[in-house]
N, C-alpha and C positions, 0 to 999 in steps of 0.2 A: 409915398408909395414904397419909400425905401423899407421901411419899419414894417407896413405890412408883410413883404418878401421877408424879413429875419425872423419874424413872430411866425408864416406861416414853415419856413424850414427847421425851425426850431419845433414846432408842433408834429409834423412829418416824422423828427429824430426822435420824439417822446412814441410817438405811435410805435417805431420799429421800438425802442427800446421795451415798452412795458410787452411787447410778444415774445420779445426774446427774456425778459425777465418770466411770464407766466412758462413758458417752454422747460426752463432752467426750475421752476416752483421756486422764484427766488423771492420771499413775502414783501421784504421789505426795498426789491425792485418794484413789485407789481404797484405797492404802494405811491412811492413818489414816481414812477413813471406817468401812472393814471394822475394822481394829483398834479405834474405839471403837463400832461397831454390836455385836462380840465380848463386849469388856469390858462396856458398860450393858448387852448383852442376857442376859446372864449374872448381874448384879447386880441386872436386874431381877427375872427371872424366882427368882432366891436369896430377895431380898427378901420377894415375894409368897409364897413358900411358907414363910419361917419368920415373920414377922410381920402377912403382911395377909391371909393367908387365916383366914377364920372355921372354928375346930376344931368338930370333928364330935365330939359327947357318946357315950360308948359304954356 
C-alpha cells in the first residue's frame, strides 16, 4: 500500500509540474514532466490494481 501512496504523490507532483512548465512554455519541462506524469501514472494506477486493492470474495 505504501508504494502505491509514493507512486501516486509522486504523479500528483508531475501533474502540477508539467502545468506550470506549459504556463512558463518551458519545452523541455512539458516534456519530461508529461513523460513521468505517463510512466508513475501508469505505475500507479498498475500497482493499485494488482497489489493495493482489496479482492472481492466470490
Amino acid at each position: 500500500m505504501g508504494l502505491a501512496i509514493i507512486t501516486a504523490l509522486v504523479t500528483i507532483l508531475a501533474l502540477f509540474a508539467s502545468i506550470s512548465a506549459i504556463k512558463n512554455k518551458n519545452l523541455l519541462g512539458i516534456v519530461f514532466g508529461l513523460g513521468t506524469l505517463g510512466v508513475f501514472g501508469w505505475f500507479t494506477i498498475a500497482t493499485v490494481i494488482n497489489s493495493a486493492y482489496p479482492a472481492v470474495a466470490h
